[in-house]
N, C-alpha and C positions, 0 to 999 in steps of 0.2 A: 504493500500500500504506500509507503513512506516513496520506494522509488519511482512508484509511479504519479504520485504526487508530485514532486522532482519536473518526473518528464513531462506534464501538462504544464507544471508554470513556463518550463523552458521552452515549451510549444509555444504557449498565447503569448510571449515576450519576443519570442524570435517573428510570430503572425504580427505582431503590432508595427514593427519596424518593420516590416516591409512593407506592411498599409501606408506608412508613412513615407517611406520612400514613390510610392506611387501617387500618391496626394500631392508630396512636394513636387514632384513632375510634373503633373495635371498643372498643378497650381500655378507656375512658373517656367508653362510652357514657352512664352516670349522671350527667356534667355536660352533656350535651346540650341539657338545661333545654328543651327542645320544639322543638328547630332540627327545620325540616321537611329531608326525606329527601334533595329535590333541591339544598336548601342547604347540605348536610355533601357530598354530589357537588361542588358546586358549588368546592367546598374546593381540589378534587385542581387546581381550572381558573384558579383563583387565586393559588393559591400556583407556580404554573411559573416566573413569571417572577425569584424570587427559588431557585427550585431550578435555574436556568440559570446565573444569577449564581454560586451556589455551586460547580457542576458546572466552570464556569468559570474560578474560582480555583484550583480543585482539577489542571485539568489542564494549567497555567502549566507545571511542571516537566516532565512529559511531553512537552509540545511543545517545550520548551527540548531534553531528549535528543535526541526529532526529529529533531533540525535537525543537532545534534553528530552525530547517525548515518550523516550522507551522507558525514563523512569517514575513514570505517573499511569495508575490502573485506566483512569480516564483521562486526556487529553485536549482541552479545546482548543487545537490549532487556530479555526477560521479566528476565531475570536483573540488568540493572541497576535495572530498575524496581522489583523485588520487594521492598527494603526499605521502600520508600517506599508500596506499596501496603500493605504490613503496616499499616505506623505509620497510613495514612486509613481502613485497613479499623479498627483498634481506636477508633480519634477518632470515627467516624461511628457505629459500634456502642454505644461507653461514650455518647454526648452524646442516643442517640434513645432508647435504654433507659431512662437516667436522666431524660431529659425527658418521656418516656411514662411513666414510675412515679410519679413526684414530682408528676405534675399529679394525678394522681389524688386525692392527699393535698393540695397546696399549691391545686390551681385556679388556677395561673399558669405559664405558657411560662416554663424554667429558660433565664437569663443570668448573663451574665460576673460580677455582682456574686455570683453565690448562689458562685462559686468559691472566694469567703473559707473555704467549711466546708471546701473540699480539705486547707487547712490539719490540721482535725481531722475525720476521716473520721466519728469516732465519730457529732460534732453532725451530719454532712452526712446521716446513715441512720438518726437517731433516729426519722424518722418508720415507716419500717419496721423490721417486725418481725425477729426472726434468719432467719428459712425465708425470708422474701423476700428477705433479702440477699444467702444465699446463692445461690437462686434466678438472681438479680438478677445475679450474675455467671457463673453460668455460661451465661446466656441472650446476655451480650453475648460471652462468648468466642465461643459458637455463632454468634452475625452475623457476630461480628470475622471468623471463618473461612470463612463465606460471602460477605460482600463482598471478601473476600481473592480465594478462587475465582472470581467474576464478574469481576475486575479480569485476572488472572492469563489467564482465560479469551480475554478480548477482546482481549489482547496478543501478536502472534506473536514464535516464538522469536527468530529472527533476522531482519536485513536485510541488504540488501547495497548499498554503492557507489553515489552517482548516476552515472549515466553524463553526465550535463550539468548545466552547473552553472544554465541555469534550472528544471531540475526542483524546484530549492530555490525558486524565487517563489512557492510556494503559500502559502508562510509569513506574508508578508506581509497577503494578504487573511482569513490564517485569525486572524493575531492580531490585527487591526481589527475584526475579529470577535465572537471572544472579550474583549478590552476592551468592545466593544458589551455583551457578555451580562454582566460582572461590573459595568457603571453603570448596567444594567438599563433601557436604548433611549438614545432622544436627547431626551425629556422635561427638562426643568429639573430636576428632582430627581433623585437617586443611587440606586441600588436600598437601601433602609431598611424595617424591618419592617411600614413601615403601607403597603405594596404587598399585602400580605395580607390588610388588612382591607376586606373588602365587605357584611359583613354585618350586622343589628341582634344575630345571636345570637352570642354572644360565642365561643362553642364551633369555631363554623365559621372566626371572626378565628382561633384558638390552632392549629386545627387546620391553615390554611392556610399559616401561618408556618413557614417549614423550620428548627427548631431548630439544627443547624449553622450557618446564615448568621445567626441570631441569637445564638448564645454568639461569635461571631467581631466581628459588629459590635458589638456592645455591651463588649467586649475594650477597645474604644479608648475609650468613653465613659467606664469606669469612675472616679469621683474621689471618694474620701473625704471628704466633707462634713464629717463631725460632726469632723474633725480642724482643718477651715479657721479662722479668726477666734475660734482660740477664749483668750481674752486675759484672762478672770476666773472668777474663783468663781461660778456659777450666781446665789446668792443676793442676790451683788451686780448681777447683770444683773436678777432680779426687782426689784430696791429702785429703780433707773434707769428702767424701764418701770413700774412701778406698774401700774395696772390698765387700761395705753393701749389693748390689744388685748382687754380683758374681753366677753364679749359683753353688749348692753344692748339689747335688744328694748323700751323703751319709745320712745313717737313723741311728740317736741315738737312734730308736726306730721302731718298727714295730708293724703298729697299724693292721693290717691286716693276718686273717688266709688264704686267698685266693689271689692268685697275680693276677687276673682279676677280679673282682666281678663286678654284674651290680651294674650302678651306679644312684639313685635315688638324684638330690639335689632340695630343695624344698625352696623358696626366699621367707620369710616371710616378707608383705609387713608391713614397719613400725616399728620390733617387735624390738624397743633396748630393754637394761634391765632397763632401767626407768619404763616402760611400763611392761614388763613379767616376773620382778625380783618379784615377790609374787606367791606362788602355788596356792593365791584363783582366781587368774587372770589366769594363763595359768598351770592346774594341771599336765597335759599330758605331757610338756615341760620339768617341772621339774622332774616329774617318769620319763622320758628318758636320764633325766642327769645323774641320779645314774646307768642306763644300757649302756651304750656308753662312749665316750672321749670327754670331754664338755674342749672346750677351754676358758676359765673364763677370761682371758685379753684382749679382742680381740676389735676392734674398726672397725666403718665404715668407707669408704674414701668417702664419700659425703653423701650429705644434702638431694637426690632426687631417683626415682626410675630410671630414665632415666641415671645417671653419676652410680650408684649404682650398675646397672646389668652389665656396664662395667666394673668395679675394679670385682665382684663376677664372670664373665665369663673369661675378658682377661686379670685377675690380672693386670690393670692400677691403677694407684694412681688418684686420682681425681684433675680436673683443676680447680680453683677457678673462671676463668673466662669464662668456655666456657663450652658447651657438645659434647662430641662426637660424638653420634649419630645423631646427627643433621649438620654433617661434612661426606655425603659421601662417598668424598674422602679420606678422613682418616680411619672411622670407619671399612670400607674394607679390609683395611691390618693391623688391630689389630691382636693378636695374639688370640684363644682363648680353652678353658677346647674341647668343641666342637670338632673344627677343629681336637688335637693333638687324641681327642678319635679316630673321622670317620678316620684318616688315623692307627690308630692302630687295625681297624676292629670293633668299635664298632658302633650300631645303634645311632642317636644322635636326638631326639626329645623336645622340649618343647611345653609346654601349659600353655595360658592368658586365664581367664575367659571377659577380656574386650577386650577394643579396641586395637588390638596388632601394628595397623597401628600409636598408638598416638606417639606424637616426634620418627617416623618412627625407632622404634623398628621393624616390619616386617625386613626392611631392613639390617639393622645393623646384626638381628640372620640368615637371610640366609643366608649371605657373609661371616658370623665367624665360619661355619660347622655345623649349625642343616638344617640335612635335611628335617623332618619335623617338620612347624610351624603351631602350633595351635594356633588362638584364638577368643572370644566370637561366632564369626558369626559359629565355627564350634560346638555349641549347638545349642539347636531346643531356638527357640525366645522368647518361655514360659520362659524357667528357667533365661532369662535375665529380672531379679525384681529388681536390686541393681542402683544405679545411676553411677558405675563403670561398672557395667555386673552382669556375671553370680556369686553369690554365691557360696563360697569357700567348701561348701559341693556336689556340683555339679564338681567341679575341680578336687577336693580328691575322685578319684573313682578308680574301679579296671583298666577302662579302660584307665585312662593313665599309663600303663605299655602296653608296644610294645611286641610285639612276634618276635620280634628277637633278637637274643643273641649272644654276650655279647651286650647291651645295657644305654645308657645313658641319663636319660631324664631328661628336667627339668621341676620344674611346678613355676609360678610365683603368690602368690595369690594376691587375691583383698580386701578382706571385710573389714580388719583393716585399714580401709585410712574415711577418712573425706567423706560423712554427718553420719559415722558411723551408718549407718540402716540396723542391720541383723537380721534374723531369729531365735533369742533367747536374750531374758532378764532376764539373773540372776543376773545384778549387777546395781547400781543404776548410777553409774559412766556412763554414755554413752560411750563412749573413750574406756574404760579398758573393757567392755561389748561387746566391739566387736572382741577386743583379743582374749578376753575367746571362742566368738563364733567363731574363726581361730581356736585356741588350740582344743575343741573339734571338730572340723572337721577332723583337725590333729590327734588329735588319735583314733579317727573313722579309719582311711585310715590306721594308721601304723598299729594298732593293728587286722585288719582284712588284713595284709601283712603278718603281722607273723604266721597267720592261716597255710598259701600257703609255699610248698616246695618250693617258690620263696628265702624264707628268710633267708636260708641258707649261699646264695650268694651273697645276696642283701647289699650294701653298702648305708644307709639312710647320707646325710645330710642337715641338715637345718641349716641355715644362713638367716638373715636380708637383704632388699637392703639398711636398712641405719634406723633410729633411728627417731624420735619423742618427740619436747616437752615433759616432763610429769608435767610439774608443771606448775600453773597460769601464764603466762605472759614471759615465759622460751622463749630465742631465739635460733634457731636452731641451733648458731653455739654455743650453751655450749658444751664444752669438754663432761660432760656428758650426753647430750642429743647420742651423736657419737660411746657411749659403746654400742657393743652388742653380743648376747651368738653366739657359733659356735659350735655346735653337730653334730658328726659323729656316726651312730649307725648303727641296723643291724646286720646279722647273721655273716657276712664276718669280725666284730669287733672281736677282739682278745682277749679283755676283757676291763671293765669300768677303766677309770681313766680319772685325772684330767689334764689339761696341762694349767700352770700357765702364761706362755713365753708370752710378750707383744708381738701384731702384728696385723694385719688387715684385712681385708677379700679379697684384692687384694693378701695378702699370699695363698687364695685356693690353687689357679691353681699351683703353684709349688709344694707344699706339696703334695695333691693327686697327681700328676704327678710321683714323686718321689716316692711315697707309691706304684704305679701302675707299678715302674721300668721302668720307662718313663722318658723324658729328657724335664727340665723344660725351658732349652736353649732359646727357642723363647720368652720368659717374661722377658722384663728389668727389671720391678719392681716389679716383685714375688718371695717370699724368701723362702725355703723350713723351715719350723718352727719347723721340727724336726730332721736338719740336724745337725750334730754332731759341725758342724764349727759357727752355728747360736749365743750362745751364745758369742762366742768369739767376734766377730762383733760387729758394734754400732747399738744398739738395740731402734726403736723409731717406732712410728706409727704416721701418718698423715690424719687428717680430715679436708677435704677443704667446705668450705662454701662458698656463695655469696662475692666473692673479699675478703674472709679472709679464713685463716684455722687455725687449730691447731696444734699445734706440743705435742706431750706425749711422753715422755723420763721416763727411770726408775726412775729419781727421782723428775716428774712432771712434769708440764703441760705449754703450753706461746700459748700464741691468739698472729696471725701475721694479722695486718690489711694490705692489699696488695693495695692501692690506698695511703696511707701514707706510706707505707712501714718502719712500726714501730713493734717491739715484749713487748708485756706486758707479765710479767712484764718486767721491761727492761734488756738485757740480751745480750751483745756482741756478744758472742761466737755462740750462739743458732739461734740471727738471722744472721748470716753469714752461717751458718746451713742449716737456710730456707730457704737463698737465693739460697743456691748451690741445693737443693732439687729444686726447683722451675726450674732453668735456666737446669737442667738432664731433669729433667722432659717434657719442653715445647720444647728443643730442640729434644729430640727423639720423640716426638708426631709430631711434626713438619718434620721431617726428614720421616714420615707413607708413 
């Protein structure tokens, strides 16, 4: 009886969310923007594994009574339960009402952060009119009172007594169970909002996502930015930056024979030059430095791949205390390489060999303009041998290049990251043997590009999402762990040279933007690195680590601890520097 009770509430919990999923389509059929019929279906088949997750959580306390009921002759479940199912009948009624009205007007999936207006109801319903507020509430009492009854329903009055006390082991395999469904499988990643994204049409992503399990997990993310690092008067943080971050679309140089070229950029995971500053470690890297524009000063703006691919996509500077992608809200109106290509007409794809759903990357790349995302599950389940995924010789093939043109695609590898177990042993180093086993996949893949009339036009670059240890006991935030190479190659290259210029890999997105006769405008903190005005400027790059980062200026280097809020070495000028970097920083992130 007990399990079958179980399985009814988890039935009418998992029926209700997808009622709701097809309400909120009905509802807001106008932002559909041309999702075909079988992809808004497709929604209902996407979103389950985050409405099991939910259904899941939800029936923690239930199962917990469960279990206390075996030790009472009679038992009145409905009647202890009933408050409790009040309280998730009004939470699941107010949050899908409110999420299904507000997209209508806003065109964005309602989270934890928009709960500041609870504060002031008034701001929270200014976008509706009176008739729909009032509307608006008596439509959720009406759910409130039906999911009341469907709960109510599915729960018998009483129980009685086990007569043995292993009739209680059920418990055991049901709650292993249900933990399974609230971290949503045995995947690397946790159940997070971009297990919903599968689509290019953004309608079917919002649709799939069960707004409950979104205002709950973004509950914990929520962090007031615009209050962090904030140490001065505005005006004096303009006077300190000057016009470091201006945008400067003119070129001291033109690295490029073609003014559209497809663009190939490839994110080697891991690769600083600690790690692939030797050619017995990475040969292929270095034969491509002498045929391309190897930018030899360049530094990461974070520690991880997750903060990494957003300084390498939406030229951001890194936050020491936070990630983006794991903010929703924010990560959504970054700026990024993506979006500025799809609306200049080019194709915008990337490809993960693993889990692309982990710290909800899915989400983050559909919402910043690659229309299609690849990752692990869209290889056959043999070639996933690695403890990340698929193998980087599996990644670097001819088919990730799209057949449409002009095109942009990116690919992100996998194999150079920790238990470092790949498919070739030529170096006794473990570590640096798996580089080696990147670098020849790597020039496996270029050098059978350059075969193909492809490479003519083909614009190669490879970039790091950010550096690694290379010495015994080395902590990530050494300045030099944060070095690493930035290669632009390719047929569409002009010719080989060096670019010496300090900067960072959140400079991409401006530079090629600029190279492309594009407007780097939308990027606060991407610097065109070969604009004429660059030099003249204060010249420094920023690597942020766990509540510290680094500052590198031309004439050296200062660790800022950001919980002491102290600069080693000690240095006045520099850290008022990094405070005014910091408060630019967290106030336009904040401002997303």
């Amino acid at each position: 009886m007990r399990i079958k009770t179980l399985l009814r509430l988890f039935a009418t919990l998992i029926l209700m969310f997808v009622t709701q999923k097809v309400v909120f389509m009905l509802f807001n059929l106008s932002h559909a923007d041309g999702a075909p019929f079988l992809s808004c279906v497709a929604s209902l088949w996407h979103g389950l594994r985050l409405d099991i997750a939910t259904a899941c959580y939800l029936l923690l306390l239930p199962t917990l009574i469960l279990l206390v009921s075996y030790f009472f002759k009679r038992f009145p479940l409905r009647k202890v339960l009933m408050p409790y199912y009040i309280l998730v009948a009004i939470i699941l009624a107010l949050i899908f009402v409110a999420d299904t009205i507000l997209y209508s007007f806003w065109g964005a999936k309602l989270d934890a952060n928009d709960l500041i207006y609870a504060a002031k109801p008034r701001d929270m319903l200014a976008s509706l009119p009176l008739w729909a507020t009032l509307l608006a509430f008596l439509v959720v009492g009406l759910i409130a009172f039906h999911y009341y009854r469907r709960l109510r329903h599915a729960t018998p009055k009483e129980l009685g007594q086990a007569r043995h006390f292993w009739h209680c082991l059920w418990v055991l395999p049901t709650v292993a169970l249900m933990f399974l469904g609230m971290r949503g499988g045995l995947s690397e990643s946790t159940a997070n909002p971009s297990y919903a994204y599968f689509s290019q049409h953004p309608f079917c992503n919002h649709a799939a996502l069960n707004p409950t399990f979104n205002i709950f997990h973004s509950l914990f993310k929520v962090q007031d930015l615009s209050r962090e690092f904030q140490t001065m008067p505005d005006s004096e943080v303009d006077a300190l930056l000057g016009d470091a971050f201006a945008p400067d679309t003119t070129l001291a140089d033109t690295l490029l024979s073609t003014p559209r070229p497809n663009v190939l950029l490839i994110i080697w995971e891991g690769a600083g030059l600690g790690m692939v500053d030797s050619d017995t470690v990475a040969p292929n890297l270095h034969r491509y430095m002498q045929e391309g524009v190897y930018f030899s000063n360049c530094y990461a703006n974070s520690y991880r791949t997750d903060r990494g691919i957003v300084s390498v996509l939406s030229g951001w500077l890194g936050l020491p205390t936070t990630t983006l992608v794991k903010r929703p809200d924010l990560c959504r109106n970054l700026p990024s390489i993506a979006s500025s290509l799809r609306n200049a007409g080019y194709a915008t794809k990337i490809a993960y060999g693993g889990d692309i759903d982990f710290t909800n990357m899915r989400m983050y790349l559909s919402e910043t303009g690659f229309t299609t995302v690849l990752g692990g599950d869209a290889f056959p389940s043999a070639l996933y041998t690695s403890a990340w995924g698929v193998p980087d010789e599996h990644l670097l093939q001819p088919a990730l290049i799209p057949s449409e043109r002009p095109f942009f695609t990116a690919a992100l590898t996998l194999s150079s990251h920790e238990p470092w177990e790949v498919p070739l042993h030529r170096l006794d180093d473990y570590k640096r043997n798996a580089f080696a086993y990147t670098d020849s996949c790597l020039g496996a893949f270029i050098d059978g590009l350059k075969a193909t009339p492809l490479w003519d036009s083909l614009l190669v670059v490879i970039v790091p999402d950010h550096g690694i240890p290379f010495t015994e006991g080395q902590p990530t935030s050494d300045v030099a762990v944060s070095r690493i190479p930035m290669l632009w190659m390719g047929g569409a290259v002009r010719q080989a040279k060096t670019v010496d210029r300090l900067c960072s890999q959140s400079d991409l997105a401006a530079t090629l933007l600029c190279q492309l006769g594009l407007s780097p405008e939308a990027f606060p903190f991407s610097r065109n690195i070969l604009g004429t005005k660059y030099l003249e400027r204060r010249q420094f790059a920023m690597h942020s680590d766990k509540n510290c980062l680094n500052l590198v200026l031309p004439e050296g280097h200062w660790h800022y601890d950001c919980i002491s809020r102290t600069l080693q070495p000690a240095d006045s000028a520099n850290t008022i520097l990094v405070e005014a970097l910091l408060q630019r920083l967290y106030q336009t992130t904040a401002a997303l």
